[in-house]
N, C-alpha and C positions, 0 to 999 in steps of 0.2 A: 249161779245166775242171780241168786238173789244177794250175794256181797256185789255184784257187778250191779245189781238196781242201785242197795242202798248207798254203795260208792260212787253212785253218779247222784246220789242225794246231794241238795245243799243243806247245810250244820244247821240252816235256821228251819227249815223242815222236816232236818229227821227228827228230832223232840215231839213235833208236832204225830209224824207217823206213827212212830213208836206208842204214843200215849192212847192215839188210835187205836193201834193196836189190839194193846192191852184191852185196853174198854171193849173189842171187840172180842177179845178171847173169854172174858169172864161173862161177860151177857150172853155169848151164844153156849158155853159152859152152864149155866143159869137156865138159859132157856133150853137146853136139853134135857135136865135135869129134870125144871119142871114137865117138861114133856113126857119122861118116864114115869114120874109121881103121880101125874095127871092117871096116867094108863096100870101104874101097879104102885097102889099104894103102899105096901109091902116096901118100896125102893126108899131110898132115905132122899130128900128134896138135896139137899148140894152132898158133891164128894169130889174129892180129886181126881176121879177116871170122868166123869162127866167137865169137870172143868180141862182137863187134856184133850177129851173132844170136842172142847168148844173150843177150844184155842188153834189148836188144828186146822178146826174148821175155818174158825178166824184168819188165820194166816193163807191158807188156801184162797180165801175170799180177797184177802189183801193184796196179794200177790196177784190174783186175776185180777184186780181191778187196777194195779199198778202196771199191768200189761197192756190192759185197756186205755187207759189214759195215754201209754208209752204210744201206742198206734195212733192214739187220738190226735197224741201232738204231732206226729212226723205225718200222718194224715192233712192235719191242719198245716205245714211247711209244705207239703207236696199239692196240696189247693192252691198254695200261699204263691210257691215258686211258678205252678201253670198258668192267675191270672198274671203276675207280671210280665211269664213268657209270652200271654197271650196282649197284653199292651204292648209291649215288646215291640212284637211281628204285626199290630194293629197300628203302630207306629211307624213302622216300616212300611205297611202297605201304604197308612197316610203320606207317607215320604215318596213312596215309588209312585200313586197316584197324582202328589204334588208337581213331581216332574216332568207324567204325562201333559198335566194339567198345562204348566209352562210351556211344552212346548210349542213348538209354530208350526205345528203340523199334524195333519189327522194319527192316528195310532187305532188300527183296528184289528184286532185277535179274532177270526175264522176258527169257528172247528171245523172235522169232517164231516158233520151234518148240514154244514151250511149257516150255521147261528153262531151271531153274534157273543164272544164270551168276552171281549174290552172293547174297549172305547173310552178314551180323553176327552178333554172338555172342547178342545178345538174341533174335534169330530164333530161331537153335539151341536156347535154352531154351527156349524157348515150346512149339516141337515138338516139343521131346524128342531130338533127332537131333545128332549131331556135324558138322560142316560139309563132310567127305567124304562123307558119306551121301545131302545133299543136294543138293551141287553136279552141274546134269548132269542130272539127275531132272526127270521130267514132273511140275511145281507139280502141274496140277490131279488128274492120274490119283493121287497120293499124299497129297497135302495137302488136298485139298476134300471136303468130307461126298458121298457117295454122291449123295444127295436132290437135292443142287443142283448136282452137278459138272456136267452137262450143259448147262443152261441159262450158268452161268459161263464156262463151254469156247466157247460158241457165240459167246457177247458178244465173248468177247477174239478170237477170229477176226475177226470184223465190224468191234472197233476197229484188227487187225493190216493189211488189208484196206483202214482207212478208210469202212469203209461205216457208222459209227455215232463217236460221240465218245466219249472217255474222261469218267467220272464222277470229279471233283474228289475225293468224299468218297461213302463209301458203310461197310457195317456187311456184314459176314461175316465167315460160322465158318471155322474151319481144325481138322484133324484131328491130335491129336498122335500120340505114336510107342505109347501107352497106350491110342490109342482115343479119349481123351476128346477132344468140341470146345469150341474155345475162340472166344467170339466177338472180332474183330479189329475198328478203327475202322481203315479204310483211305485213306491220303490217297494220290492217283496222279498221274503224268505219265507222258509219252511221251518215247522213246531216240529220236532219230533221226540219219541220218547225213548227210555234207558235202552231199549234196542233198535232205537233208529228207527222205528215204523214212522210214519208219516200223523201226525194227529190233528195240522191242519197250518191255518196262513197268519203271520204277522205284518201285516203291511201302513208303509207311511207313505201318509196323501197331502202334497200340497197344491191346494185348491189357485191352477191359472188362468182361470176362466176369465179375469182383467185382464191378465196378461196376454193372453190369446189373444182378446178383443184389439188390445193394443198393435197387438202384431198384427191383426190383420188389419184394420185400420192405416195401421204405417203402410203394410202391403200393397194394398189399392192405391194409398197415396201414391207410394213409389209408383206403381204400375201406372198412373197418368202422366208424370213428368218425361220429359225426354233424355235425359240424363241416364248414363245407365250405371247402375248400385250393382257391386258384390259386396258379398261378407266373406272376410278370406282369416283363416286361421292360422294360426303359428306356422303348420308344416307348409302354410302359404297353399294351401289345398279352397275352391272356394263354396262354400256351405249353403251361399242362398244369392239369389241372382234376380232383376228384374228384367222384364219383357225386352227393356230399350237397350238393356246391355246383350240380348240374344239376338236380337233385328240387327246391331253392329257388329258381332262377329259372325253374324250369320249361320249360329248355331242353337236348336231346341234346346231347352230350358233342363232338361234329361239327359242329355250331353253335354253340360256346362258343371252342375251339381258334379263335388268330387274330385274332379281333373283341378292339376297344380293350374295357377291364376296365367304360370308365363306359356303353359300350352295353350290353352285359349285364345289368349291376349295377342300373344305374339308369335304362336306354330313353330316354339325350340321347347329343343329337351332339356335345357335347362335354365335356371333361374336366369329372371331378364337382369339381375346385379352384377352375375357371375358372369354373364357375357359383356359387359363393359357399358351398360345403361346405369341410368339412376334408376331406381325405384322409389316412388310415392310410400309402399310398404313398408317394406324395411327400413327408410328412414322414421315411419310413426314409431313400427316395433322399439325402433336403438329409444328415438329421444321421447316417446311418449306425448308429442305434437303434432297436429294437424303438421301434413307434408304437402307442396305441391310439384309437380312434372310434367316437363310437353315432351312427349317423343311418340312411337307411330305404332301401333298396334296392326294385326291382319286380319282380314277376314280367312274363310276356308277357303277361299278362292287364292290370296295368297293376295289381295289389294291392298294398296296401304290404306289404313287408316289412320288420320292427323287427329292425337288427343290431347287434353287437357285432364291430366290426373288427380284427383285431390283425394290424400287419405286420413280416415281417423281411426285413433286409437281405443278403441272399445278396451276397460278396465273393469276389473269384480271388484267386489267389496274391500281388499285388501290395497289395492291400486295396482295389481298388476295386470298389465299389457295382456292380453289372451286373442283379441284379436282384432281386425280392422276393417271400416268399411270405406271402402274404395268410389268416391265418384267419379264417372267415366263422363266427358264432357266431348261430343264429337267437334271437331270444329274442323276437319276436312272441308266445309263447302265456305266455313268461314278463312279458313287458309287459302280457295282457290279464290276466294274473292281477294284476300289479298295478294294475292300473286298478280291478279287480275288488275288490282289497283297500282299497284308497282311498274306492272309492266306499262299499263297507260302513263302513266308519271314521268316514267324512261324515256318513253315514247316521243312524248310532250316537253321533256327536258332536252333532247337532243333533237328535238321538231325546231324548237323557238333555236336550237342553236344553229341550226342547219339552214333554218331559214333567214337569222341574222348574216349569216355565211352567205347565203344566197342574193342577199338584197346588195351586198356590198361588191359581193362578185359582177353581179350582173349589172352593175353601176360601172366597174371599171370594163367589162366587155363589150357594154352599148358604145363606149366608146373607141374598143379596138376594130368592134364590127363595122362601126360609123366610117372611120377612118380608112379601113380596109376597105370598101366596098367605094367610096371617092378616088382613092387612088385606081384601085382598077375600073371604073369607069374614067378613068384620065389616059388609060392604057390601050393599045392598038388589041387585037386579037392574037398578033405574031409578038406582041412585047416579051421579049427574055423574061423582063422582070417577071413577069407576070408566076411564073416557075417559082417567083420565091412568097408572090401576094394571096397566088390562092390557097396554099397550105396553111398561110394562117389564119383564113377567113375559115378554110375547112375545121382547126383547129377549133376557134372560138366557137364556132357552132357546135363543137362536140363539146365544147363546158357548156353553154350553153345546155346543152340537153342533160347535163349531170346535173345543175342549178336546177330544171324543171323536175326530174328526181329526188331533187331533196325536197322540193317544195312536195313533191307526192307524196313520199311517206310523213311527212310534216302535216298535213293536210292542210297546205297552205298553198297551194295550186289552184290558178283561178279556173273557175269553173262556169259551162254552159248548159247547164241542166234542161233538158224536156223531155218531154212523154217519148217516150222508147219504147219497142216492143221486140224484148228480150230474145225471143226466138229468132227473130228476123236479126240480131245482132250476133246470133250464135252463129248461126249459116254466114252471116259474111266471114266472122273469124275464122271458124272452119274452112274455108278455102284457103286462108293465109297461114294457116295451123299446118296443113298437107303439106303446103310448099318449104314451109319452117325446118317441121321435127324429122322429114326424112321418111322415104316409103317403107324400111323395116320397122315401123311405128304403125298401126292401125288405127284409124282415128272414125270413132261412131259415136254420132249423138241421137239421144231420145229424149225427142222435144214435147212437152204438152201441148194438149191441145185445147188447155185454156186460153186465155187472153192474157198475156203477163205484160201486161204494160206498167212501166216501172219510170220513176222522174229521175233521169241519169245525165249526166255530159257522156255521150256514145265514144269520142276519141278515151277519156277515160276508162268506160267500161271496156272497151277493146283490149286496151295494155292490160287489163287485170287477167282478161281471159288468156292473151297469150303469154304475159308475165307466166302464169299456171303452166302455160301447156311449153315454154320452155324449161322451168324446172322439172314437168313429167319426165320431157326430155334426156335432159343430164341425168332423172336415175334409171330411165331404161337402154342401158346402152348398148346390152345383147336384142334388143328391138322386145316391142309390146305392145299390148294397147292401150289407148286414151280413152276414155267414155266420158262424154257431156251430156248429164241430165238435166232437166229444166221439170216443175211442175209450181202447182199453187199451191199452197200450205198458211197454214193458221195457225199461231203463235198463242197457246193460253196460258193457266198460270203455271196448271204441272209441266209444261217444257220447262217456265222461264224455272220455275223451281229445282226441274234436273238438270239445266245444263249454265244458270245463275248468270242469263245475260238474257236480254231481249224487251221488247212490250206485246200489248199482246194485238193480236190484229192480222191484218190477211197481207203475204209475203210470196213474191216469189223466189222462189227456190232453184239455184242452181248449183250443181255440183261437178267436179273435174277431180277423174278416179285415174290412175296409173296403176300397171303392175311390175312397176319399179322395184328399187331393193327396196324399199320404206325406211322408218327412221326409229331409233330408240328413243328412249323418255328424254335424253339430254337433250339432244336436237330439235325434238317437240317444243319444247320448254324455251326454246331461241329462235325457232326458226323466226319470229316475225319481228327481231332485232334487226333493227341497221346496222348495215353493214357485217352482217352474221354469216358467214358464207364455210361450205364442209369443201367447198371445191380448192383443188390446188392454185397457189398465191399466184397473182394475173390473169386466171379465170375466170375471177366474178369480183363484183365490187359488194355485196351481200345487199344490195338494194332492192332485190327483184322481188323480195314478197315483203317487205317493210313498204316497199309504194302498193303494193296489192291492201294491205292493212291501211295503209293511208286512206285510197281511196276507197276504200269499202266503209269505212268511218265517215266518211266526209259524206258520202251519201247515205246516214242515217243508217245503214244496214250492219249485218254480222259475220261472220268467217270465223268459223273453227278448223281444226284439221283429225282427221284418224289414220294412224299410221301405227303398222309393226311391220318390225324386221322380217325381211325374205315377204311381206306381204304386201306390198303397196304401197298408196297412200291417195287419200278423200282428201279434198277440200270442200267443205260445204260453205255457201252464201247463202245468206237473208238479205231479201233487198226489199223496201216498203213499195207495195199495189198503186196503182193510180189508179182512177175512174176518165182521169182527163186521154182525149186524143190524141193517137199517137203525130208529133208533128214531121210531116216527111222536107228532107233537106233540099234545098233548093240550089239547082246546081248555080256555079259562077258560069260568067258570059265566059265565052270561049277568047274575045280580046278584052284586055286587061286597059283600067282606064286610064285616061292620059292624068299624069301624075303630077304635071305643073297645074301652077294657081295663080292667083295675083292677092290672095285675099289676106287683109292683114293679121295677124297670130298672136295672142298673148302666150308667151313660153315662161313656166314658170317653174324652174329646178336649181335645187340647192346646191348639186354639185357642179362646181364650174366645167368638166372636162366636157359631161355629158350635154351642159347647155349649150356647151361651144359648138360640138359636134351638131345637135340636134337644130340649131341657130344657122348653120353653114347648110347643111342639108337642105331646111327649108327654101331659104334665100337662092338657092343654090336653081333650084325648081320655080323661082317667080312670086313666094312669098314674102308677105314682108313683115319681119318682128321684132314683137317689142320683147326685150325680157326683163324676169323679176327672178329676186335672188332666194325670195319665201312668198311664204303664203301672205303674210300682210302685206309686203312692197306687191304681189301681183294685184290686192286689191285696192292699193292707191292708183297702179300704172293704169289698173282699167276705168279709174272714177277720170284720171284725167283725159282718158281718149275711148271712152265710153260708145261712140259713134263710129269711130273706123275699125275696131275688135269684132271680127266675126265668129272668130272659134279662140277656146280657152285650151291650150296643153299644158296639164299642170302635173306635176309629181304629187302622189300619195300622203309620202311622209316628207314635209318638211317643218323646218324650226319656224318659230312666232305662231303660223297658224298651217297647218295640215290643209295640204290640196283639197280636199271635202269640206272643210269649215269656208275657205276661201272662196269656194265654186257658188255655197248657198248663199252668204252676203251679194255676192255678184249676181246671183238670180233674183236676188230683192230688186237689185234696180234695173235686170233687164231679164226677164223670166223667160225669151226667147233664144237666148243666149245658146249657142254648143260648144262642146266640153268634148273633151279628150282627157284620159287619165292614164299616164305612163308609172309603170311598178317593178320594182326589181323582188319586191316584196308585199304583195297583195293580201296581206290576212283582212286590214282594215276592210276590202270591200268585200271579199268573199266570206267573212265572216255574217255581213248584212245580209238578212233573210229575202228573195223575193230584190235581189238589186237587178238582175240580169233578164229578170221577168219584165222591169222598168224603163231595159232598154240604155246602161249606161254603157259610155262605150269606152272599151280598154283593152291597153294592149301591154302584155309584159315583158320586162326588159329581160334580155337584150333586144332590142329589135333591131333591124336592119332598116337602112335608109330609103329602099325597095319597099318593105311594110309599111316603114310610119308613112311616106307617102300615098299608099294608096289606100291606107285608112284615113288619113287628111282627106283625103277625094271624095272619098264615101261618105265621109261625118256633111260635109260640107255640100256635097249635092243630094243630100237626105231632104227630102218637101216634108218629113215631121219636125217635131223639135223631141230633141232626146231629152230627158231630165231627172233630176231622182225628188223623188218625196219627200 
């Protein structure tokens, strides 16, 4: 041992030991010696056996203290090596505290007593608390809202315990050092030690108490709008929904959450892509763009619903697509409005053309009728001919009534409007309804017993009710009933809102119910087309509810229809209330007046056929006229013979100046003047509000030479004077 010291000597200190040593063996050698001498004198003060004991001793002394110092130093290395370990691992906790510190989110270490053993710097913010304050402290007695700290106390027992599992992810408040709470997203795990026992909770909080606000904030937002939001996820499943989108599919808000977008949306099993639609979705998902789509979603009921889709692409941090939010825009009442616009357009488009048709037609049949009806009054009663003149007078009479047809659904059919009282007009139909549709038909009406006095021309309102009650007809053919209701009703905003036609105010109400086959959606959707007819070809000319629509427009009123198959079909009318009295018709004399005149006529028409005719007629009867070929040549013919002109027949439309322009100069210079107005095409007067109230007087073409004369007769032996305004 001791060659192993001194061979771990360095050469420049072992001289130095050694010399030690020595000086250490000869003075403790010395100082033995004296120590004997001292005590026996007798002893001689130095010897050789005294100096071997002191050297001995010396060395023994040497050698323990070179053992001492040997400990001392590996002593001093083992001090040396623990604080570095302990900077070390003090560096390392600064290191691992550094990154709590860093991060973005609470970091808070639970024991099983309930106290706090970490917490991060972000923690400390959150609560308001300095990291002394905290550490050590009952989490839940200090940091948890009153209200729940129980129920949270009890949980984390049961999972310290094991008798319940830790929740991955969960949402609680935490109370800060001010009082206020903050809500926390908590994600957890479990401490446990080298045998698994449980020793307590590590969990990371990040505080979305903004974010919440935000959300709910957008929430209410959304919840006001009309529009209806999903939030629909990758698996196209949808996550979060507002109120306006459950009110359109007709489903709570708890049965929405969850269920794929195209169960809801559209009531298939599967994706509305894969069935051959666009999707709004799926195309944000591909291109990562706002998408938009029109196509029809269902209620639970199975109704269509008309949308307007627009989706966006919600993206994380990274830019990837995760999910979308879908605005659902109804526009079903905005579609029926357009259908509703289209179809008047239709309407109005092939009105002006029907009624052009009409004006030109009945131009050239005033003049077959004219004609026809001179020749056979040239003819005996036994005339042969006669076999071949009245079929064509019967003839043009039956265009004739197709021209007033068109004019009806056109709603350019001149009209004579007064106070009517609807009931009373019901019951007369009703008896010509019996003899119509056939006694395997039941025909019952239920009439109110308001007052429904309504401002109508009666011969119009007639055709509309039996127009109806012949198409009952045609679809009851195994026999049924007819039912006619009548009552008073009141128009406010919520009708005109649910049914997107009307104003608002007091109406009466009539309806004509069949329990016919009824009709699908196609037919619905057409029936009030001209010329739209389901009967086989020379059965119908499809006019019969196109002049029903005609006039029920022309009198300010409404008509809708309800019909399913195997169930019927309603027709409902809105017709506008009068307060004026009803006026009763005043019958004609039983003889018919004499039709000759002598009085002189200004005739004023543009087509030569019909002036010629209309020219021959009069003259024919004891008239005598002048004619003009427009409206300015009738107003020079009358400045020149101003004095013999008793009555004015003027055509409507003509070139230079229109029958109505020409009529009011000629009232300037003679205001007693009367007037006759012939039309093949009446819009210009029937269009005039209040003309028929004024008393002008007209007749539409074709007329018959029998007509215009005995409205000649009439105009002419009238003690008023007719005029217009």
């Amino acid at each position: 041992m001791v060659e192993k010291f001194f061979s771990g000597m360095k050469k420049k200190k072992l001289a130095f030991h050694l010399g030690i040593l020595i000086f250490v063996m000869l003075l403790m050698g010395n100082l033995s010696a004296l120590v004997d001498h001292f005590h026996h004198p007798e002893i001689p003060y130095f010897d050789y056996e005294h100096l071997l004991i002191g050297g001995i001793t010396a060395l023994m002394i040497v050698l323990l203290s070179a053992g001492v110092i040997q400990y001392m130093r590996r002593l001093e290395n083992t001090v040396e090596k623990l604080k570095k370990s302990e900077e070390t691992i003090q560096k390392e906790r600064d290191k691992a505290q550094l990154y709590l510190d860093i991060a973005g989110v609470m970091l808070v270490a639970i024991d099983a007593t309930q106290r706090v053993k970490l917490i991060n710097k972000k923690g400390c913010e959150v609560l308001g608390y300095c990291e002394e304050d905290i550490i050590g402290k009952n989490w839940f007695d200090i940091f948890i809202p009153e209200k729940s700290r129980e129920d949270v106390k009890n949980v984390f027992a049961k999972i310290m315990k094991g008798e319940a599992e830790a929740v991955e992810y969960h949402e609680n408040s935490v109370v800060t050092g001010n009082g206020e709470e903050r809500l926390i997203a908590w994600h957890n795990s479990l401490i446990k030690d080298d045998e698994g026992n449980i020793t307590g909770t590590l969990s990371s909080g990040e505080d979305i108490t903004e974010h919440e606000r935000a959300e709910e904030f957008i929430r209410n937002l959304l919840e006001t709008v009309d529009e209806g939001f999903i939030v629909i996820d990758r698996d196209y499943r949808i996550i979060n929904a507002n109120r306006a989108y459950c009110t359109q599919v007709n489903m709570p808000l708890e049965s929405v959450i969850g269920k794929h977008c195209h169960e809801v949306s559209h009531h298939i099993s599967k994706r509305c892509f894969e069935a051959g639609e666009d999707c709004s979705v799926k195309r944000a998902f591909e291109s990562g763009e706002p998408y938009t789509v029109l196509h029809t979603h269902y209620d639970d009921k199975g109704n269509a619903i008309y949308v307007e889709t627009k989706s966006y692409p919600v993206k994380d941090a990274s830019g990837k697509v995760v999910s979308a939010i879908e605005v659902i825009n109804n526009i079903t009442e905005k579609k029926k409005l357009e259908e509703q616009l289209r179809h008047a357009q239709k309407m109005e488009a092939v009105g002006t053309f029907a009624g052009g048709i009409a004006h030109d037609f009945n131009n050239i049949l005033t003049a077959i009728i004219g004609y026809g009806n001179l020749l056979q009054m040239k003819m005996q009663a036994d005339e042969p001919l006669r076999a071949y003149v009245d079929p064509i007078l019967i003839s043009a009479e039956r265009a004739a009534s197709l021209t007033q047809s068109l004019l009806a659904f056109s709603r350019k059919q001149i009209m004579n409007p007064r106070p009517v009282n609807l009931n009373e007009l019901v019951n007369v139909v009703k008896k010509l309804v019996v003899r119509l549709i056939g006694e395997d038909i039941e025909v019952k009406t239920l009439l109110s017993e308001d007052d429904l006095t309504i401002i109508a021309d009666p011969g119009q309102m007639e055709q509309v009710l039996i127009n109806l009650a012949t198409n009952a007809r045609d679809a009851m053919q195994e026999g049924g009933a007819l039912t006619i209701i009548t009552k008073a009703v009141e128009l406010d905003n919520e009708f005109i809102m649910a049914h997107n036609y009307g104003k608002k105010g007091k109406y009466a109400f009539v309806s004509v119910t069949d329990t016919g086959t009824g009709m699908d959606e196609r037919t619905k959707e057409k029936i009030f087309d001209p010329f739209f007819t389901t009967k086989e070809v020379g059965k119908g000319t499809g006019l019969g509810l196109a002049i029903v629509y005609g006039i029920i427009k022309q009198h300010n009123g409404y008509i809708n229809v309800y019909s399913e198959q195997g169930q019927g079909t309603t027709f409902n009318i809105y017709l506008p209330l009068t307060h004026k009295a009803e006026v009763k018709e005043t019958k004609l004399a039983e003889m018919a007046p004499s039709m000759e005149g002598a009085e002189t006529v200004l005739l004023a028409e543009d087509e030569e056929d019909v002036r010629r005719i209309t020219k021959t007629v009069l003259e024919k009867f004891g008239y005598k006229v002048i004619e003009a070929v427009d409206g300015e040549d009738a107003v020079n013919k009358f400045v020149e013979n101003r004095d013999k002109i008793e009555l004015l027949i003027f055509d409507v439309i003509m070139p230079a100046k229109t029958g109505k322009e020409a009529y009011k100069e000629i009232k300037k210079i003679r205001p007693d003047i009367k007037a006759l107005f012939v039309s093949g095409y009446p819009a210009e007067i029937s269009d005039r509000k209040g003309l028929f109230e004024e008393g002008i007087n007209f007749v539409p073409k074709p007329v018959s030479p029998t007509g215009l004369l005995k409205k000649v007769r009439e105009i002419l032996d009238k003690k008023r004077v007719d005029s217009i305004s």
